[in-house]
C-alpha positions in Angstrom: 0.0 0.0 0.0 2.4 2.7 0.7 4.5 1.5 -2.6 1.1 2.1 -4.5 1.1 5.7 -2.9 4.3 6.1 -3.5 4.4 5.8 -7.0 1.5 8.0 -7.1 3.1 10.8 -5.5 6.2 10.3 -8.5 3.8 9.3 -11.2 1.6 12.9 -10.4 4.1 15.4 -11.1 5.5 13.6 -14.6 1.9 13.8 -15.6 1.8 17.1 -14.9 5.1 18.4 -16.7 3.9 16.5 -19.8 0.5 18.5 -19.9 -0.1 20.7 -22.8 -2.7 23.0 -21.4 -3.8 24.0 -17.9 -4.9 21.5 -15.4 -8.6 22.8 -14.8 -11.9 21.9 -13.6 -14.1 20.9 -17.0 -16.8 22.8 -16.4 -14.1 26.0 -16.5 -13.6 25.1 -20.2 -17.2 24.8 -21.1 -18.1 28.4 -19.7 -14.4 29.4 -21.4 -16.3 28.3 -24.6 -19.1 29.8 -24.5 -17.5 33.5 -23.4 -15.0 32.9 -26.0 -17.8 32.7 -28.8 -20.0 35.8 -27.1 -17.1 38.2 -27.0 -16.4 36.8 -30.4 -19.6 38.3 -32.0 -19.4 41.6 -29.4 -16.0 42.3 -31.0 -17.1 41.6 -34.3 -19.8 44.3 -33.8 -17.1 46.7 -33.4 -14.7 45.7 -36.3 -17.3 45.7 -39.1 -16.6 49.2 -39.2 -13.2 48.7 -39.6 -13.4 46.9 -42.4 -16.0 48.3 -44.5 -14.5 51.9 -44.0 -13.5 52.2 -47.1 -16.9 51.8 -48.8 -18.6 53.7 -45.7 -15.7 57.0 -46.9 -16.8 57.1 -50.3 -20.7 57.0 -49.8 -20.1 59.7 -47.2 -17.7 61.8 -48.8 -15.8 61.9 -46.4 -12.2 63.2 -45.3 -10.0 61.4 -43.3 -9.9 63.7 -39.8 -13.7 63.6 -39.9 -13.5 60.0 -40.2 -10.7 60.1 -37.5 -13.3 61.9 -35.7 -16.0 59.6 -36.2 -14.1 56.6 -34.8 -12.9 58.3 -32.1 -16.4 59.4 -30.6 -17.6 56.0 -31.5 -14.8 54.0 -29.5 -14.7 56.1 -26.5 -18.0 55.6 -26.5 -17.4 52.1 -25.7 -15.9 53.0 -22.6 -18.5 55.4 -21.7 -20.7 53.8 -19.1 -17.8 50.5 -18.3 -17.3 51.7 -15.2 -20.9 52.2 -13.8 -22.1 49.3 -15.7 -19.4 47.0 -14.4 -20.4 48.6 -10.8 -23.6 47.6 -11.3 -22.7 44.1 -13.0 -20.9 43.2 -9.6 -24.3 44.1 -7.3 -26.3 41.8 -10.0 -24.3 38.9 -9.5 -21.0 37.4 -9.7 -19.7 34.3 -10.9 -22.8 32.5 -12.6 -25.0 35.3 -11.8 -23.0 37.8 -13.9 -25.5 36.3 -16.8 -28.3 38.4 -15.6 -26.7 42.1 -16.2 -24.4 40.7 -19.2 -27.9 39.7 -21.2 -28.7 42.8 -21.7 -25.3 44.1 -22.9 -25.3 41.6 -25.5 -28.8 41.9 -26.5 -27.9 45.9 -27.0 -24.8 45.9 -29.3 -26.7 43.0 -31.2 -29.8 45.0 -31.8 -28.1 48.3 -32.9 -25.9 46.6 -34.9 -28.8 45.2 -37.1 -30.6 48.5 -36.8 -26.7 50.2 -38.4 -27.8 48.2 -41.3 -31.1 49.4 -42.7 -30.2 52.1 -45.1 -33.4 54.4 -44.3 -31.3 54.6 -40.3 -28.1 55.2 -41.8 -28.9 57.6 -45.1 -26.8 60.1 -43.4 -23.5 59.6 -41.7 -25.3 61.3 -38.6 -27.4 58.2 -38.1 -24.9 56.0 -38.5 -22.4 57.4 -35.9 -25.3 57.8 -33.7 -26.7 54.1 -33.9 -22.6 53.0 -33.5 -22.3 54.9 -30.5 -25.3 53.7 -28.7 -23.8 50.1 -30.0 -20.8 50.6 -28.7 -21.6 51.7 -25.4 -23.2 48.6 -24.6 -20.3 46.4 -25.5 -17.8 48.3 -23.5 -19.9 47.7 -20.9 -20.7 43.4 -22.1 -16.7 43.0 -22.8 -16.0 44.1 -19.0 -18.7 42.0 -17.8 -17.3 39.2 -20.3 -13.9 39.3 -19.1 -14.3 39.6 -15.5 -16.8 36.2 -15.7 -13.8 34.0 -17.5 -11.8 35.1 -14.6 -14.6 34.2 -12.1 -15.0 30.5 -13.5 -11.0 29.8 -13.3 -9.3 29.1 -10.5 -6.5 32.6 -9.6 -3.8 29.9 -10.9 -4.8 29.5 -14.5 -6.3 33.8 -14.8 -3.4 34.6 -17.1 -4.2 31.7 -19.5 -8.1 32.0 -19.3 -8.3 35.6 -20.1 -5.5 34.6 -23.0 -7.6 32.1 -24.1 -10.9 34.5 -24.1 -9.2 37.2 -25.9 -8.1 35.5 -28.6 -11.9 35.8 -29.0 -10.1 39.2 -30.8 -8.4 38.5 -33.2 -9.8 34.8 -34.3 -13.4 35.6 -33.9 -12.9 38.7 -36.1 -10.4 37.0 -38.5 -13.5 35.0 -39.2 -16.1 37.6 -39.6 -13.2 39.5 -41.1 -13.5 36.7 -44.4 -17.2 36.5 -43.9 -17.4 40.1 -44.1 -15.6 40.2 -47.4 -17.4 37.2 -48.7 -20.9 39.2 -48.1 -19.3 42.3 -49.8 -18.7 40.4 -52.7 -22.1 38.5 -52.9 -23.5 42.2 -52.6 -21.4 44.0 -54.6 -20.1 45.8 -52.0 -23.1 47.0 -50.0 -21.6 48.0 -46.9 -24.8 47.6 -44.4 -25.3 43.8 -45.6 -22.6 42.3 -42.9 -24.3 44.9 -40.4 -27.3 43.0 -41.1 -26.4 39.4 -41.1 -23.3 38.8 -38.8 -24.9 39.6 -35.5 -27.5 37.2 -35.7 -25.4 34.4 -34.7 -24.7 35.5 -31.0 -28.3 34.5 -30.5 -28.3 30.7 -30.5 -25.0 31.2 -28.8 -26.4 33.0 -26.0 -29.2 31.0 -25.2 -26.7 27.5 -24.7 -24.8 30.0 -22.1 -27.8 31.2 -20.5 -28.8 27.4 -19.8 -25.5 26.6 -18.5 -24.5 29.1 -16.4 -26.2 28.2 -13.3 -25.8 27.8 -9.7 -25.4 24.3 -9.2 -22.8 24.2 -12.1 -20.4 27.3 -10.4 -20.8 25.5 -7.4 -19.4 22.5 -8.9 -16.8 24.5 -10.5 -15.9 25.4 -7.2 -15.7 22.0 -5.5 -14.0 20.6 -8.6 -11.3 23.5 -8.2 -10.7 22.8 -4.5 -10.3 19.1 -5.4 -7.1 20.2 -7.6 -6.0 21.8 -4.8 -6.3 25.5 -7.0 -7.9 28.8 -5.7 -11.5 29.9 -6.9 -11.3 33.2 -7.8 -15.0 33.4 -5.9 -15.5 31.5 -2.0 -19.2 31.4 -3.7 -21.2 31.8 -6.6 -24.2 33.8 -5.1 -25.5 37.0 -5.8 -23.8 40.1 -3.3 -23.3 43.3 -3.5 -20.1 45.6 -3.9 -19.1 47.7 -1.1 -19.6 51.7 -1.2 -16.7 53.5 -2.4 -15.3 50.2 -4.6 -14.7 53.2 -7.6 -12.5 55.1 -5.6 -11.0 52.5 -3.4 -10.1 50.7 -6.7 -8.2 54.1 -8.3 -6.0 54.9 -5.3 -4.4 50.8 -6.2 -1.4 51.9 -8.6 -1.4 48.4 -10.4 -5.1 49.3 -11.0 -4.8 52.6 -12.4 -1.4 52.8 -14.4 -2.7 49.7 -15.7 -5.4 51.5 -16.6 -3.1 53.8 -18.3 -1.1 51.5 -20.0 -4.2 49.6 -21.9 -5.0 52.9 -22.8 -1.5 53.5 -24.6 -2.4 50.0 -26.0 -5.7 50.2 -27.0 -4.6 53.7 -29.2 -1.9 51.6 -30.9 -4.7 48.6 -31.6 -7.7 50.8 -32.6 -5.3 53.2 -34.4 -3.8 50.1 -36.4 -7.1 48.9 -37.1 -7.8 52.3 -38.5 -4.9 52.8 -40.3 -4.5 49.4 -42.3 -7.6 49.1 -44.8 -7.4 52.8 -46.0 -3.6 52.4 -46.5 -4.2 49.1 -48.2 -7.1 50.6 -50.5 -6.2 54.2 -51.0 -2.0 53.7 -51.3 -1.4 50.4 -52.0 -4.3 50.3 -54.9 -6.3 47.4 -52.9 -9.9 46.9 -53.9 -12.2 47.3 -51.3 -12.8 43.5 -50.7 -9.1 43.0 -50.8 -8.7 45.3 -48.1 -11.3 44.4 -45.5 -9.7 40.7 -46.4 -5.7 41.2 -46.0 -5.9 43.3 -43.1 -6.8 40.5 -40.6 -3.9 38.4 -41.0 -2.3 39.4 -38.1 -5.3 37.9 -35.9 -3.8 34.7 -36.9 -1.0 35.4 -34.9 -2.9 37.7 -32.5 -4.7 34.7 -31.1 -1.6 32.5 -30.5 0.2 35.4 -28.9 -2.4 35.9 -26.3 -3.0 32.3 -24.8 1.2 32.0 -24.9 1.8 35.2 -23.4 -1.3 35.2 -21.2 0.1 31.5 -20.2 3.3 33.5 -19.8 2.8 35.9 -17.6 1.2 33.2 -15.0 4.8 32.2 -14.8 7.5 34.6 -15.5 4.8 37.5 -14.1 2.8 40.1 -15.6 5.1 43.4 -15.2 7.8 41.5 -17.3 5.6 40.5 -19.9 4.3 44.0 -20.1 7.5 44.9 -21.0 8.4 42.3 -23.7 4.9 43.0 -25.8 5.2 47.1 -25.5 8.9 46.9 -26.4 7.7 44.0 -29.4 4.9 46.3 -30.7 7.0 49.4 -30.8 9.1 47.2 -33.2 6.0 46.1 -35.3 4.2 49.7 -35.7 7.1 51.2 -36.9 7.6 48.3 -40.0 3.9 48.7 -41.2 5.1 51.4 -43.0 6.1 48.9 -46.0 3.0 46.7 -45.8 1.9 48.4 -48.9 4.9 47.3 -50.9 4.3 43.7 -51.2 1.9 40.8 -50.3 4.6 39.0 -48.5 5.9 42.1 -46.5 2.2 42.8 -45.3 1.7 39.0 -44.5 5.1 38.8 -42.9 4.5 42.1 -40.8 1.2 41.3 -40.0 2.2 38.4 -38.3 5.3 39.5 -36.3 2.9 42.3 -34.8 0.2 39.9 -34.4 2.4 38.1 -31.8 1.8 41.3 -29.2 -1.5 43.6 -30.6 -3.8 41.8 -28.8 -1.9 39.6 -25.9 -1.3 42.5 -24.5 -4.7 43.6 -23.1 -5.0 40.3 -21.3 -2.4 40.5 -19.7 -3.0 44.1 -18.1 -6.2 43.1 -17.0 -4.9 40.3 -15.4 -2.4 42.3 -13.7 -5.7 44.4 -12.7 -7.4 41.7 -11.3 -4.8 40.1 -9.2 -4.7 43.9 -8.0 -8.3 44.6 -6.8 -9.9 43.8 -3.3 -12.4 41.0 -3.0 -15.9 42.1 -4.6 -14.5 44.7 -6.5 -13.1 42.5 -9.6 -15.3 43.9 -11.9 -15.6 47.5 -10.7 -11.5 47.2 -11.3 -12.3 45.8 -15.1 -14.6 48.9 -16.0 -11.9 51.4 -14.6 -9.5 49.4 -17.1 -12.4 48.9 -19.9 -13.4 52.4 -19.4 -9.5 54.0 -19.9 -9.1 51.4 -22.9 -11.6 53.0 -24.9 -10.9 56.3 -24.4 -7.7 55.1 -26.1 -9.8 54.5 -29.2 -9.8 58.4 -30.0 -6.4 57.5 -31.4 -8.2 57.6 -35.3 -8.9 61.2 -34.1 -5.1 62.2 -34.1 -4.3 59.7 -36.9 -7.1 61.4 -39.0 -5.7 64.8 -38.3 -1.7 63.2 -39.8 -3.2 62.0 -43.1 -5.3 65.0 -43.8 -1.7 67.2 -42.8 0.3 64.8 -44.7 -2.1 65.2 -47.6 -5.2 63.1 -47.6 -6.4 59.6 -48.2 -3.9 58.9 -51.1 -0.6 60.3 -49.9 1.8 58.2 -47.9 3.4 61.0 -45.7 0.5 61.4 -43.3 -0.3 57.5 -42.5 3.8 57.5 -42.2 3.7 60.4 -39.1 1.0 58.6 -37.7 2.4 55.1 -37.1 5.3 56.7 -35.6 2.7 58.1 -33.2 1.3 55.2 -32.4 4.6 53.9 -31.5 5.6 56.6 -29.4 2.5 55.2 -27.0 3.6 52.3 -26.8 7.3 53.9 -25.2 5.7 55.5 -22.8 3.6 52.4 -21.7 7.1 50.8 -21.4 8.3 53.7 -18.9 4.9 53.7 -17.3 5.3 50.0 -16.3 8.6 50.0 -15.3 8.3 52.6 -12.8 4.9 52.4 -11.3 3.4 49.4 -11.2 4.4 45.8 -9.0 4.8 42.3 -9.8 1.7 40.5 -8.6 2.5 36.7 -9.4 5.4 34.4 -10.2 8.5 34.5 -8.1 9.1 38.2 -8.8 6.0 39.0 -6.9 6.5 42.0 -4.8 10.4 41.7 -5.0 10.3 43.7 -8.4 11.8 47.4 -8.6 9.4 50.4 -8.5 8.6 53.9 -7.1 5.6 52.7 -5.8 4.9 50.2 -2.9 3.4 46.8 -2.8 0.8 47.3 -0.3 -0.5 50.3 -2.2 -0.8 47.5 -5.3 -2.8 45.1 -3.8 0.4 42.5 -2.6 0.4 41.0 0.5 2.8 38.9 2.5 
């Protein structure tokens, strides 16, 4: 008998080096699947813009710093109510529960989306930017709620993976709507409102198979299943509570909390600047068609997906300050190449996927290091702070709009030129910004790393 146990006790650990992904309670991979595919469609939502700009510009008429405009108010608006809606998200319910206030996010960015595609709504720029904003509004606040229930059906040991895993939600759910977008532009002959019209309809069989499992007794088993693996639920229960009074506040003095709040705002500029950037260069200076365009510029979600779950995995390990640092230093690297994507195929594949590696690992990341940060009950007031200074990052089409119209409009290189080196220019001071005020919170490095700020003001205890 104690041979037997014996050899257990060896045999465990082998088993475990030899495992390719996470050891985690099943029912943490179903729910993983089902946010995975709902943040899918509330990112694709967002990024149907993106790619039917071009065709959206010439109906319009319009020039590039009122389009730069235009996205801006419409991606700040994102993060317009993420902080009171998150707020309210964690007095709803946590855990299971969060399906209750997230509902409703979904169901609003699915609606206004359709309504974005029936031309008598959108005859005038006016009412498109207006049913965009309204859109966008409630998917800052369903991405916040999105995130911070991954984080609450994984145990604290595998959070850097899970939110990986989930983001990569953006880029491979949009690299797929991304060809489906084109695809329907094609069948229509390029009407622009078509993928407004059919693409969201698919969150709703989605939602309904989540609604059905998330439950009670299924979080509950989640939790007994985590404790059995001898992991950490990021919840002692699944039940519905309130937040304390003054979680807003209490949640900005936290220096992990808010410079990372400041650094995904660095990042999301670079991301939703890029985004902005790509299909009018590809279309107006490197001759694309319109199709091509909305095509070729998602290539780099096929890297974007892989570099979130490795460095999200990553960062559970070698820490999430550190990783910071490699994907801001990576991405300065990447912006400033995209200025020969026009010049070939294989340059814009090749580029695409070297920046793909860090555009969208980042974010998980940071709000993993967020999370680790805040005080029990207040994990998803600490999102919306983060969701909320992410999307004011998404004015970054505002300055980029202002470059090319300087540099000489749609069809001249010089302005798109200025305006990557911009973009890389935030992602340098995100660098400095992490070095210097923010704190290890996991991996050996926790709390023994450098900074001018303290580790009990971030969150890190003995």
């Amino acid at each position: 008998m104690t041979m037997k146990n014996t050899a257990e006790q060896i045999n465990t650990p082998v088993k475990s080096k030899k495992r390719i992904v996470p050891h985690a309670p099943k029912l943490s991979w179903v729910a993983l699947l089902f946010l995975w595919l709902i943040f899918a469609m509330n990112a694709t939502s967002r990024e149907i813009m993106n790619r039917v700009m071009p065709a959206i510009v010439n109906e319009y008429h319009l020039s590039a710093d009122v389009v730069g405009t235009i996205v801006s108010v419409i991606m700040v608006a994102t993060g317009a109510f993420s902080i009171l809606g998150a707020a309210w998200s964690d007095k709803k319910g946590q855990g299971w529960a969060r399906k209750y206030s997230g509902i409703w996010m979904a169901l609003g960015y699915t609606l206004f989306s359709i309504l974005t595609g029936v031309s008598v709504l959108t005859s005038a720029a006016t009412g498109f930017v207006i049913l965009q904003v309204i859109k966008n509004a409630f998917g800052g606040v369903g991405e916040s709620i999105e995130v911070t229930t991954v984080s609450e059906w994984w145990p604290k040991e595998r959070r850097g993976f899970a939110l990986g895993a989930h983001h990569s939600a953006y880029p491979w759910g949009t690299l797929f709507s991304g060809l489906l977008i084109s695809l329907i532009l094609l069948l229509s002959h390029g009407n622009w409102r078509m993928p407004f019209l059919i693409i969201p309809l698919l969150i709703i069989p989605i939602y309904i198979g989540y609604w059905v499992f998330s439950s009670s007794k299924n979080f509950k088993r989640y939790e007994q299943d985590t404790k059995k693996m001898n992991l950490t639920p990021s919840l002692e229960s699944g039940h519905v509570h309130g937040s304390n009074k003054g979680a807003i506040l209490e949640s900005l003095k936290n220096p992990n909390i808010l410079v990372g709040t400041l650094c995904v705002l660095l990042a999301e500029a670079a991301f939703t600047g890029l985004n902005f950037w790509l299909a009018p260069y590809l279309a107006f200076v490197g001759h694309f068609s319109y199709a091509a365009a909305a095509g070729w510029s998602v290539v780099f979600t096929i890297t974007g997906g892989i570099g979130q779950i490795f460095w999200g995995s990553i960062s559970d390990v070698i820490g999430r300050k550190r990783t910071m640092l490699i994907a801001f230093a990576w991405l300065t690297i990447a912006l400033v190449l995209f200025q020969f994507s026009a010049y070939s195929i294989f340059l814009l594949v090749a580029i695409q996927l070297f920046a793909g590696c860090c555009t969208n690992a980042i974010f998980p990341v940071i709000f993993s290091l967020v999370t680790d940060s805040a005080k029990k009950g207040y994990t998803g007031t600490a999102m919306g702070i983060a969701e909320t200074g992410m999307y004011i990052g998404g004015a970054s089409p505002l300055v980029l709009g202002f470059f090319i119209n300087a540099g000489g409009g749609w069809n001249a290189q010089g302005g798109y030129i200025s305006g990557l080196y911009f973009l890389a220019f935030c992602m340098i001071a995100a660098f400095i910004l992490t070095i210097f005020f923010t704190r290890e919170t996991v991996g050996k490095r926790r709390g023994k790393d450098w900074a001018l700020v303290g580790k009990k003001s971030c969150g890190i205890d003995k």
